[in-house]
C-alpha positions in Angstrom: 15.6 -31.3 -37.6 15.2 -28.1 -35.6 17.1 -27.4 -32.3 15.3 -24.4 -31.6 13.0 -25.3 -29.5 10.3 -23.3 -27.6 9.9 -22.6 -24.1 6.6 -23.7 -23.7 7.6 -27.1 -25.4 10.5 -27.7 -23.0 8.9 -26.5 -19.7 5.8 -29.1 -20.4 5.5 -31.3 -18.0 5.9 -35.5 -19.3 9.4 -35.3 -20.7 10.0 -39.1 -21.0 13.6 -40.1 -20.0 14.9 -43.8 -18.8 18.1 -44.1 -17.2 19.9 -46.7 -18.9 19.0 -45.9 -22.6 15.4 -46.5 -23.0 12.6 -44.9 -23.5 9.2 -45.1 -21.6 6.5 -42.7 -20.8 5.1 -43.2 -17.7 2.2 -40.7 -15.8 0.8 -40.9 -12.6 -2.2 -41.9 -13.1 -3.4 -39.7 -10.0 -1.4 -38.0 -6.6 -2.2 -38.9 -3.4 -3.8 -35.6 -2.1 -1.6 -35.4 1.0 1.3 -33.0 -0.3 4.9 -33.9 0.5 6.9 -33.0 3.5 9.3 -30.2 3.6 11.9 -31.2 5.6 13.4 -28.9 8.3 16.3 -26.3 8.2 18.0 -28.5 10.4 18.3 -32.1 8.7 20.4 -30.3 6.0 24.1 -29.7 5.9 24.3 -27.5 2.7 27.8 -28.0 1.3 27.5 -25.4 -1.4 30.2 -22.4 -1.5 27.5 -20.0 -3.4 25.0 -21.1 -1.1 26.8 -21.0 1.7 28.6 -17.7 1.1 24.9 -15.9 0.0 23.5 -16.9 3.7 26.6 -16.1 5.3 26.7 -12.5 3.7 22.9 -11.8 4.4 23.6 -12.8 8.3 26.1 -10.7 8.6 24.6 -7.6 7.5 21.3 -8.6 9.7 23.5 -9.3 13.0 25.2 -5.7 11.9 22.6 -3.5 12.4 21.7 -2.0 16.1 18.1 -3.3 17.7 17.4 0.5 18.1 18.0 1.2 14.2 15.7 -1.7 13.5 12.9 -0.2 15.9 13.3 3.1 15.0 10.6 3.6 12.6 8.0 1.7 15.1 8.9 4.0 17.6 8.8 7.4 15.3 5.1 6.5 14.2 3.7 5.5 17.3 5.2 8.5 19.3 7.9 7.1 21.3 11.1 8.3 21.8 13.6 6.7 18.9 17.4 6.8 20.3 20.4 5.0 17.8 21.6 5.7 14.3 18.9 6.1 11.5 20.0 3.6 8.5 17.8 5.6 6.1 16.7 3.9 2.8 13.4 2.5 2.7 13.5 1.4 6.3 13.4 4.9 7.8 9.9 6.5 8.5 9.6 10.3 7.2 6.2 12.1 8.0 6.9 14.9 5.6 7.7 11.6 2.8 7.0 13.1 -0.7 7.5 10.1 -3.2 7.8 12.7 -6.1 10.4 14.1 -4.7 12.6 11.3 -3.1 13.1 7.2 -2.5 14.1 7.5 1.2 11.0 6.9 3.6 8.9 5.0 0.8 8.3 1.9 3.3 9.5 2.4 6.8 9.9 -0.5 8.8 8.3 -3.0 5.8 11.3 -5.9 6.0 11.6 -6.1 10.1 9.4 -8.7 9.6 11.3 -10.6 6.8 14.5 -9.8 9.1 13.5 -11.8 11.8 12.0 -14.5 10.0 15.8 -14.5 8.1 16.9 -15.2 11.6 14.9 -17.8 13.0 15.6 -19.4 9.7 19.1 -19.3 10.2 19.3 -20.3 13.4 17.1 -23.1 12.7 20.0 -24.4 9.9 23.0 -23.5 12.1 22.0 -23.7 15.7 24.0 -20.3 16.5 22.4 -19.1 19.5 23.0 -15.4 18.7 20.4 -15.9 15.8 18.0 -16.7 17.9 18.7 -14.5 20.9 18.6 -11.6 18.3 15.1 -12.2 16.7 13.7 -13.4 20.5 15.3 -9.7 21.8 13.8 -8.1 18.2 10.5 -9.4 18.7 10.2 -8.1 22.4 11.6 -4.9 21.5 8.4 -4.3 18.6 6.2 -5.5 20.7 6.8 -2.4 23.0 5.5 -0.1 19.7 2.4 -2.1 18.6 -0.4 0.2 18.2 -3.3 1.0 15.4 -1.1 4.2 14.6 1.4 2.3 13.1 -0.9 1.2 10.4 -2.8 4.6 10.3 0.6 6.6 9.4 1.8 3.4 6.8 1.1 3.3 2.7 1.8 0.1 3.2 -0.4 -1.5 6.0 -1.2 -5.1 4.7 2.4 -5.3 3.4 3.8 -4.2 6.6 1.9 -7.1 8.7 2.2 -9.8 6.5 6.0 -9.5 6.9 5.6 -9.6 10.8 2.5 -12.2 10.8 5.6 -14.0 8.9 8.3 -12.9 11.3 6.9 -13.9 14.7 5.7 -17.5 12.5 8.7 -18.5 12.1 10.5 -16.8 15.0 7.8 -19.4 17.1 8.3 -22.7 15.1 11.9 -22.1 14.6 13.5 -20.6 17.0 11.1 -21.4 20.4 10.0 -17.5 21.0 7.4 -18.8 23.6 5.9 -15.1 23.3 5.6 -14.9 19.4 1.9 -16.1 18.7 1.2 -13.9 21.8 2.9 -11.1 20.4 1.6 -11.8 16.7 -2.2 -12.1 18.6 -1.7 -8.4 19.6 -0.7 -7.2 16.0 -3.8 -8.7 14.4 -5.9 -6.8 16.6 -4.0 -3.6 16.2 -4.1 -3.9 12.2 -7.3 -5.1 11.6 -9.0 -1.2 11.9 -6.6 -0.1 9.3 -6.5 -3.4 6.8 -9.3 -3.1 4.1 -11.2 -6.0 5.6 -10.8 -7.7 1.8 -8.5 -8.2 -1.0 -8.1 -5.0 -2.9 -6.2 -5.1 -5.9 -3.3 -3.0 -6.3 -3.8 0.9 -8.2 -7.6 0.6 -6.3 -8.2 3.7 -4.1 -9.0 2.6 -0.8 -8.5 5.1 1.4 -9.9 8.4 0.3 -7.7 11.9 0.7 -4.2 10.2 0.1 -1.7 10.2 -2.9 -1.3 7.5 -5.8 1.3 6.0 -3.2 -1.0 4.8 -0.8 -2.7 2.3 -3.5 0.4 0.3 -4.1 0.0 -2.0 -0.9 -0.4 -5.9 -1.5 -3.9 -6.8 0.8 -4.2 -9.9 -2.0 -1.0 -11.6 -0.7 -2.0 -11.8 2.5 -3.9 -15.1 3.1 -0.2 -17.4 2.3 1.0 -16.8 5.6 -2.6 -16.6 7.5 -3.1 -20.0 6.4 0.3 -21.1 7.7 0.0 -19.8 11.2 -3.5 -21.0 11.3 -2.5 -24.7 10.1 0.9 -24.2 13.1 -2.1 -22.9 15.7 -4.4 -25.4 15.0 -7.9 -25.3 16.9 -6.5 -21.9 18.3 -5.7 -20.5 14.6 -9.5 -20.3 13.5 -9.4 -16.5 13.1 -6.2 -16.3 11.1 -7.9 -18.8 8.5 -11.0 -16.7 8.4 -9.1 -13.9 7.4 -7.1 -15.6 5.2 -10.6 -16.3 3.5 -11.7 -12.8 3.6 -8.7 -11.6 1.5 -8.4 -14.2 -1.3 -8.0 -12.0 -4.7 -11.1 -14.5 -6.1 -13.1 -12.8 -7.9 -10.8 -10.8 -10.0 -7.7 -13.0 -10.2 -8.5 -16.6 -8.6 -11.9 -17.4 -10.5 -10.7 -16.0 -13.9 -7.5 -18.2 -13.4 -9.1 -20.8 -12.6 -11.6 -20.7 -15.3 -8.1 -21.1 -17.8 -9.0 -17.0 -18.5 -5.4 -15.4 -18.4 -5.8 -11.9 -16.6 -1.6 -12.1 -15.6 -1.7 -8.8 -18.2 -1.3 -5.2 -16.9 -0.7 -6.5 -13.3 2.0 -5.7 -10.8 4.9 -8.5 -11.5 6.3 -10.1 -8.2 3.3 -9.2 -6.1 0.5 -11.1 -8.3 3.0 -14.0 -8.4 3.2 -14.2 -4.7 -0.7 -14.0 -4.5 -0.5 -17.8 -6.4 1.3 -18.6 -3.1 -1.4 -18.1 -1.3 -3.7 -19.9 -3.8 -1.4 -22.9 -3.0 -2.0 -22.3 0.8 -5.8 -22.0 0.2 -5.6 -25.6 -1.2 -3.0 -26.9 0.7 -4.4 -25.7 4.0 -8.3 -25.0 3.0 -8.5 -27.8 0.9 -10.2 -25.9 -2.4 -9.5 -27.6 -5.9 -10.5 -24.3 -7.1 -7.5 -22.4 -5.9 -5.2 -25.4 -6.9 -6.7 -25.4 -10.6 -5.7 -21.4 -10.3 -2.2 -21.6 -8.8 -1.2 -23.9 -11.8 -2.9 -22.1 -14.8 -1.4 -19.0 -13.2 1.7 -20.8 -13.2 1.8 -22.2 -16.9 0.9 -18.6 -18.1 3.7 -16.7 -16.2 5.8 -19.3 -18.1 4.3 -18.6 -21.4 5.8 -14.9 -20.5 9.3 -15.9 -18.8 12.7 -15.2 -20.2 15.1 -18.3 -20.7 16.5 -17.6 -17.1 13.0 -18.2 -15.7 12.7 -14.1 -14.6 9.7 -12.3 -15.6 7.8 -9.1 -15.0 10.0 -6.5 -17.4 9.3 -3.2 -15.4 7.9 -5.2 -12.5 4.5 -5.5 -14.9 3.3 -8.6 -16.5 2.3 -8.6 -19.8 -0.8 -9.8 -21.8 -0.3 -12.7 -24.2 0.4 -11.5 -27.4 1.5 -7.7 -26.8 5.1 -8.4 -27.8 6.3 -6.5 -24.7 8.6 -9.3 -23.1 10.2 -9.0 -26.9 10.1 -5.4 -26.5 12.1 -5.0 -23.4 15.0 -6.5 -24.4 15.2 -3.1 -26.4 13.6 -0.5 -23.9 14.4 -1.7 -20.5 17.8 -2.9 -18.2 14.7 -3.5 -15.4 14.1 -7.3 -16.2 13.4 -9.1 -13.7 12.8 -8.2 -9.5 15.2 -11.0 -8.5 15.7 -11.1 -5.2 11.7 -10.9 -4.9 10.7 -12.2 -8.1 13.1 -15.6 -6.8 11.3 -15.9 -3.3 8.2 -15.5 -4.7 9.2 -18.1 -7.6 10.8 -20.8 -5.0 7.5 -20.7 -2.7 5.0 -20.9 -5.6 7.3 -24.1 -7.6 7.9 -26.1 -3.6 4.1 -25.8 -3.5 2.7 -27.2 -6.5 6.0 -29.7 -6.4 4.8 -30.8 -3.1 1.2 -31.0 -4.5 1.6 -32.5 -7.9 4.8 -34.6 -7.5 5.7 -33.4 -10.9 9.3 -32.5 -11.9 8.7 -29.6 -14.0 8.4 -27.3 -11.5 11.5 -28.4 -9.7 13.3 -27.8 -13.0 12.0 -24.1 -13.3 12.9 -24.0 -9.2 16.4 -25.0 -10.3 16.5 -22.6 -13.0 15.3 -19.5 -11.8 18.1 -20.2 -8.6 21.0 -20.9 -11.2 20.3 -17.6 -13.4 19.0 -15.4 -10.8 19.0 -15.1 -7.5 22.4 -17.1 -7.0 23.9 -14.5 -9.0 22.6 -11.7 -7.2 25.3 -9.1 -5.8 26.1 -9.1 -2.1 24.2 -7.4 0.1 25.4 -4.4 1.5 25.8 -2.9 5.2 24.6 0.2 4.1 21.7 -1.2 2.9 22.3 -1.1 -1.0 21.1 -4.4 -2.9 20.7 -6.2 -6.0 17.4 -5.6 -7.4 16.9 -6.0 -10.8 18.2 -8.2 -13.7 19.0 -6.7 -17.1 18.4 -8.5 -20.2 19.0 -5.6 -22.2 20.4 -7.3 -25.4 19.0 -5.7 -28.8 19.2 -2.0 -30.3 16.3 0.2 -31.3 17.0 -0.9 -34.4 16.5 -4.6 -33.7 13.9 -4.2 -32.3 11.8 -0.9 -33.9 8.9 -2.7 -35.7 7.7 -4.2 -32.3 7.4 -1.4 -30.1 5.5 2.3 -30.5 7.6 3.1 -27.5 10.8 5.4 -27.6 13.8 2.2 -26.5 16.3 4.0 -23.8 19.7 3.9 -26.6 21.2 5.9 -24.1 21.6 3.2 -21.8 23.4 0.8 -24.4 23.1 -2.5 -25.7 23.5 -5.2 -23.2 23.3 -5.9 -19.4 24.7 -5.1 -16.3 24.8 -6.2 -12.4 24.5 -3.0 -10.7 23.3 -2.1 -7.1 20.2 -0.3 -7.2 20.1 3.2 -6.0 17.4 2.6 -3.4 18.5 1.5 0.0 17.3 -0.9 2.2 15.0 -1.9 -0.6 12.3 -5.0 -0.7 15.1 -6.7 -2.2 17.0 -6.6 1.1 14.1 -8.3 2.9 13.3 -11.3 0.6 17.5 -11.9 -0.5 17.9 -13.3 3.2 15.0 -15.6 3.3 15.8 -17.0 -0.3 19.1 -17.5 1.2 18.3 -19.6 4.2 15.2 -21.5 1.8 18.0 -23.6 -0.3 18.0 -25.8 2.7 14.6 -26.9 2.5 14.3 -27.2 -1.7 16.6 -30.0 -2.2 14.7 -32.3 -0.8 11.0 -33.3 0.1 9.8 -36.7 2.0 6.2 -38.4 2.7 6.5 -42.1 4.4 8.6 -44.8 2.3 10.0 -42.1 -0.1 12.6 -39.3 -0.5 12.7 -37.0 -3.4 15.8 -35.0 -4.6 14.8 -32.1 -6.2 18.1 -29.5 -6.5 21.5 -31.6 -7.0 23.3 -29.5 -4.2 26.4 -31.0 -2.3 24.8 -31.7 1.1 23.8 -34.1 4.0 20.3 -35.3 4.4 19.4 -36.4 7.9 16.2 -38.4 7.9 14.4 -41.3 10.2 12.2 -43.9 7.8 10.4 -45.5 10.3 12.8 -46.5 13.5 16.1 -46.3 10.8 17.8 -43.3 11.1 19.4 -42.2 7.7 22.0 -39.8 6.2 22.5 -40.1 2.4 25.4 -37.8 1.2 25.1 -35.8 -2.2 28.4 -35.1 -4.3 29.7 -33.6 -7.5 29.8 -30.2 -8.6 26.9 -30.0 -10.8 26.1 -28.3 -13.0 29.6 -27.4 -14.0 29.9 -31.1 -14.4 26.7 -33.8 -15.2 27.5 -36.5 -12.3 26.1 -36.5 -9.0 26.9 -39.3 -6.6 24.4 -40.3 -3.5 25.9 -42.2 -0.9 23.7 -43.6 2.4 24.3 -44.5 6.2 21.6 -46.2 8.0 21.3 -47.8 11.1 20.3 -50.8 9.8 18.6 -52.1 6.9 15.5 -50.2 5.6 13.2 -50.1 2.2 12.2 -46.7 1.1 12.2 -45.1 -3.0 14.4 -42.8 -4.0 12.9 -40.4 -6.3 15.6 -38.3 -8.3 14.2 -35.7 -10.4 15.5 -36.1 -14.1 15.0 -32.2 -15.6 13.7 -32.0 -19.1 16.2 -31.0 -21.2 18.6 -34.2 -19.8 18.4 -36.7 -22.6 20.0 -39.8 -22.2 20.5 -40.0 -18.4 21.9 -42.5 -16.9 21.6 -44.3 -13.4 23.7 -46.4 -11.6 23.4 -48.5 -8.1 26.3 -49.9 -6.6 28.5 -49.4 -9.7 25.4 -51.4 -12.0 23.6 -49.5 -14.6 19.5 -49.9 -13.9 16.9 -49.1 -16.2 14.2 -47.1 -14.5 11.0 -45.4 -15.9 10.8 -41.9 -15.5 7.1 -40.5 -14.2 6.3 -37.0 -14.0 9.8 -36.0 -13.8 11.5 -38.5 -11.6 13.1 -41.5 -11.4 12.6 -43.8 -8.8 15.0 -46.5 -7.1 12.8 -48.8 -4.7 15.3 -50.9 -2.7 15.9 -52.3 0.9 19.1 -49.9 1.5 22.1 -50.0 3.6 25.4 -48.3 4.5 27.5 -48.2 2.7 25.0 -48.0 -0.7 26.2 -45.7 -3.5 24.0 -44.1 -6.0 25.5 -42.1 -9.3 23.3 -39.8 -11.9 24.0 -38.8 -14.9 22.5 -35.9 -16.8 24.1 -35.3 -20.0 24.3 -31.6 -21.0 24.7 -30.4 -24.5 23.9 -26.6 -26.0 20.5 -26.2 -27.2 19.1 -23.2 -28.1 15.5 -21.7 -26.1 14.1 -18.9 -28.4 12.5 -16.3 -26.4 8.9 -16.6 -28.2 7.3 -18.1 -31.1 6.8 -14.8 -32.8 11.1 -14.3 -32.5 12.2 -17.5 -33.7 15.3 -15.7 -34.1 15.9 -14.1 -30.8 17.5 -17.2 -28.6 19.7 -17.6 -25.4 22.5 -20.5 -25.3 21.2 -22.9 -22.7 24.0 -25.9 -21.0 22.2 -27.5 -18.8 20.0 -25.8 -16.5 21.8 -22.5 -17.0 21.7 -19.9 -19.6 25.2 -18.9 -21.2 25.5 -14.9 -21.5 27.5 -13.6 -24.2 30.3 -11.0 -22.5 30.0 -8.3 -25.2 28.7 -4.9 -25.4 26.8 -5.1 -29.1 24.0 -6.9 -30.4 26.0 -11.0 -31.2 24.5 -12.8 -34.5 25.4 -16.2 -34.9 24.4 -19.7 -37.4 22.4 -21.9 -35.3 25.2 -24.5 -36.0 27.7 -22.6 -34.1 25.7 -21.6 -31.6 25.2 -25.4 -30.9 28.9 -25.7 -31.1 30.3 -23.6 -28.7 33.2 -24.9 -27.0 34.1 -25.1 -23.4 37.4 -23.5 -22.7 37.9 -23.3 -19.1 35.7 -24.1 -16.0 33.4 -21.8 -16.5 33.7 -20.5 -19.9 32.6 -21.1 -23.7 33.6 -19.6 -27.0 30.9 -18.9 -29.3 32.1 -18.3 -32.8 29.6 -15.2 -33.5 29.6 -13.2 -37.6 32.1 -11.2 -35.7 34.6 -13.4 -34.5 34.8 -15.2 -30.8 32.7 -14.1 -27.9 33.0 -15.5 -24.5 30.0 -17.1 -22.6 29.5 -17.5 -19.2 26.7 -18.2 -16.6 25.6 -15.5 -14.3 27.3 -16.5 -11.1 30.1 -16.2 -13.0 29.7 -12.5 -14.5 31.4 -9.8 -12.7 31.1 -6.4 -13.5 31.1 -7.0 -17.7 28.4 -5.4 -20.0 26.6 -8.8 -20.9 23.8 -10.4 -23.3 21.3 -12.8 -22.4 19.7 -13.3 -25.7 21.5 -13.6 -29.1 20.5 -13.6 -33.1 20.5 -17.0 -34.9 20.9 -16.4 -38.5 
């Protein structure tokens, strides 16, 4: 029997588990077509240090920075006068901007509007008053600047409002600016003369007599959040959904999808994945099959092309089926994966079709893209510095010389490394606070007479079924250790299903109620316990972990990362690591965090990425 297994075969969706011992398939045979709820910031007290810390460093930084530092770029291109400190980076707004020549002035002013919707999403979880007093006083402050110039003088125009169409969203629904649709109103009108008035794909000239920088703008991802505010508007949002019509990528991304024709090949990484978001929205607001039907073929096929720690997009590019260039970065590139980006984008698009679907499988690649990325993401600096790329760097140009006509970078090494980016004030820095404050509303979803438990985080859930309120406690320190325990408080007694999702790779999982082992079917992923609960009711999960080995494609059988669980193990070492498969599946665990791999070479530590510091590391091995 093989233990390598393949990607594709363990990110299917069906994976038949029973808690208790045995085994039964069981499908929906359809989902109701009313998606799950989210549930708020709010009903969530996240427990989690990594969590925790992550928001808490990202809030800091934000509430750091001046209101006039902030503006400054608004002011500079619409012609008013632009007092306080300039933080540089990205953020600051150059008229004389030469990307040639330098980095500094690329996108002035492009994460305000993920800033403030960081905020409100913050204050939303915490209550802090100072959140929302700062995005409120943020949001009055731009609206002071808002003028067609803004757009006329930006490479980045469609990028630039969706951010603030975003902001003042969530600055209005989460933290009660009574101004922001106002506000938000009056930047639609100013953009629209400068916005392309349709999806144009990225690299397509648009505006004549500029440089190759001004075709890099994102007009195709626009229609996620147009969609939102028009659902949160309601009869008064009917212009935002139009537009969010107008700029749906369909007919040379959506319809091919769609169709089942994969077209991922040759595009630009996180942005195109992003777009799917707004495929979701199209369905999930618009109601059209067709955009659902492209969302999850776009989905499977980005999976087709992911790495084992669910990144994708080497180079920020996605690659064609076939071409051998994932393989062929492991050699070239230390740009793997956009992660902070890349991870928002991922998050959004899997709580979609989770929420859609009610399948499991996209919680599970939810769950591991957090574990292996984002959550392992370097702190955000004050100065504006930021963790942007992953590196998977793990072969030689030796290893890997008969798959690529292109010259691998040797001079860079063999091996990985978490490294701030030399850009500041980067994308990165925008999306790393909203992924932040978006664990609160992944772990768990609700629709009337159910709750699902998507990430096994230690946390509080605060819910009413019907006219019983509820709080159902999660413990345990997964996934450093396979038990989680679920304990509830009600007000009095109540029926409802609890839906736990069992992840793919768990064999054997068990489930107990009350301290009694139940056998329940597993459908689509999760697990359900239907009972008339009360306080007092305790709940415990088991989800056995053992190695296994996830090869990177089928043409590399022999290329594999050490998966435990939802997490992939990276070797600490500096050289290419060769192994037996029957070690590799025998590494032993010899502290909290750490294994020993017996390698051709003699012991090499392993260790997941939250847990690498500043070490040259591998994320893929060679099984001999």
């Amino acid at each position: 029997m093989s233990f390598k297994i393949s990607r594709r075969e363990l990110l299917r969706g069906g994976a038949a588990v029973v808690a208790g011992g045995a085994l039964q398939q069981v499908g929906f045979a359809a989902f109701a077509a009313r998606p799950l709820e989210e549930v708020g910031y709010g009903q969530v007290t996240l427990k989690s240090a990594p969590h925790l810390a992550q928001m808490e460093n990202a809030r800091s930084v934000l509430m750091g920075l001046s209101d006039d530092s902030l503006l400054m770029p608004f002011r500079k291109m619409v012609g008013q006068d632009a007092p306080g400190e300039d933080i540089g980076g990205w953020h600051q707004y150059r008229a004389d901007y030469d990307y040639r020549k330098e980095d500094a002035g690329l996108a002035p002013s492009a994460t305000f509007g993920q800033w403030v919707s960081a905020l409100s999403r913050m204050h939303a979880i915490t209550g802090d008053p100072a959140l929302r007093e700062r995005a409120v006083r943020l949001n009055r402050l731009y609206a002071q600047t808002i003028a067609t110039e803004y757009y006329a003088k930006n490479r980045f125009p469609a990028y630039c409002f969706d951010k603030l169409v975003c902001g003042l969203m969530d600055a209005h629904r989460l933290a009660g600016d009574g101004d922001a649709l106002e506000i938000l109103e009056r930047t639609r009108k100013a953009a629209l003369p400068e916005l392309p008035g349709h999806a144009v794909d990225r690299e397509v000239v648009w505006r004549e007599g500029k440089d190759v920088s001004w075709v890099w703008d994102e007009s195709y991802t626009l229609p996620e959040n147009l969609y939102l505010v028009s659902a949160q508007m309601g009869v008064q949002g009917t212009a935002y959904r139009e537009m969010a019509e107008r700029y749906l990528d369909d007919a040379s991304y959506f319809d091919p999808l769609a169709r089942g024709e994969n077209v991922l090949g040759g595009k630009h990484a996180y942005s195109y994945v992003n777009a799917l978001c707004s495929a979701m929205q199209a369905h999930m607001v618009g109601g059209s099959e067709k955009h659902l039907r492209a969302a999850k073929n776009g989905f499977d096929m980005l999976l087709a092309q992911s790495f084992a720690t669910g990144g994708w997009g080497p180079d920020e590019m996605l690659q064609a089926p076939g071409s051998g260039k994932v393989f062929a970065s492991l050699a070239k590139s230390h740009n793997s994966f956009e992660t902070p980006c890349g991870a928002y984008a991922h998050m959004k698009l899997t709580r979609y079709l989770l929420r859609c679907t009610r399948e499991g499988r996209y919680g599970d690649s939810m769950e591991r893209v957090m574990y292996n990325t984002v959550l392992g993401a370097m702190p955000l600096q004050p100065d504006g510095h930021a963790f942007y790329y992953a590196d998977y760097h793990s072969q030689s140009s030796i290893d890997n010389a008969a798959d690529t006509a292109d010259t691998p970078n040797d001079a860079l090494g063999s091996g990985g490394k978490r490294v701030y980016s030399d850009h500041r004030w980067p994308c990165c820095s925008g999306t790393l606070p909203q992924a932040a404050a978006d664990y609160w509303i992944n772990g768990y979803f609700h629709e009337p007479g159910a709750v699902w438990v998507n990430l096994y985080l230690p946390s509080v859930l605060r819910w009413n079924e019907g006219n019983a309120k509820i709080e159902m406690e999660l413990e345990g320190t997964y996934p450093e250790t396979p038990e989680v325990r679920l304990r509830m408080k009600t007000s009095h007694v109540v029926s409802f299903a609890l839906k736990l999702r069992i992840p793919a790779w768990a064999d054997g999982a068990t489930l107990q109620v009350n301290g009694r082992s139940v056998q329940m079917a597993v459908a689509s992923g999760f697990a359900t316990v239907q009972r008339k609960w009360r306080t007092g009711d305790t709940v415990k999960l088991e989800l056995p972990m053992k190695p296994r080995l996830e090869m990177l494609d089928e043409a590399h059988p022999e290329t594999v990362a050490v998966m435990f669980g939802p997490r992939v193990l990276f070797a600490l070492a500096s050289e290419p690591v060769a192994a037996s498969s029957a070690h590799a599946l025998a590494i032993q665990q010899t502290g909290g965090e750490e294994w020993m791999l017996q390698s051709l070479n003699g012991p090499v530590k392993m260790v997941p990425f939250t847990s690498v510091q500043s070490q040259t590391y591998l994320t893929y091995i060679r099984v001999i």
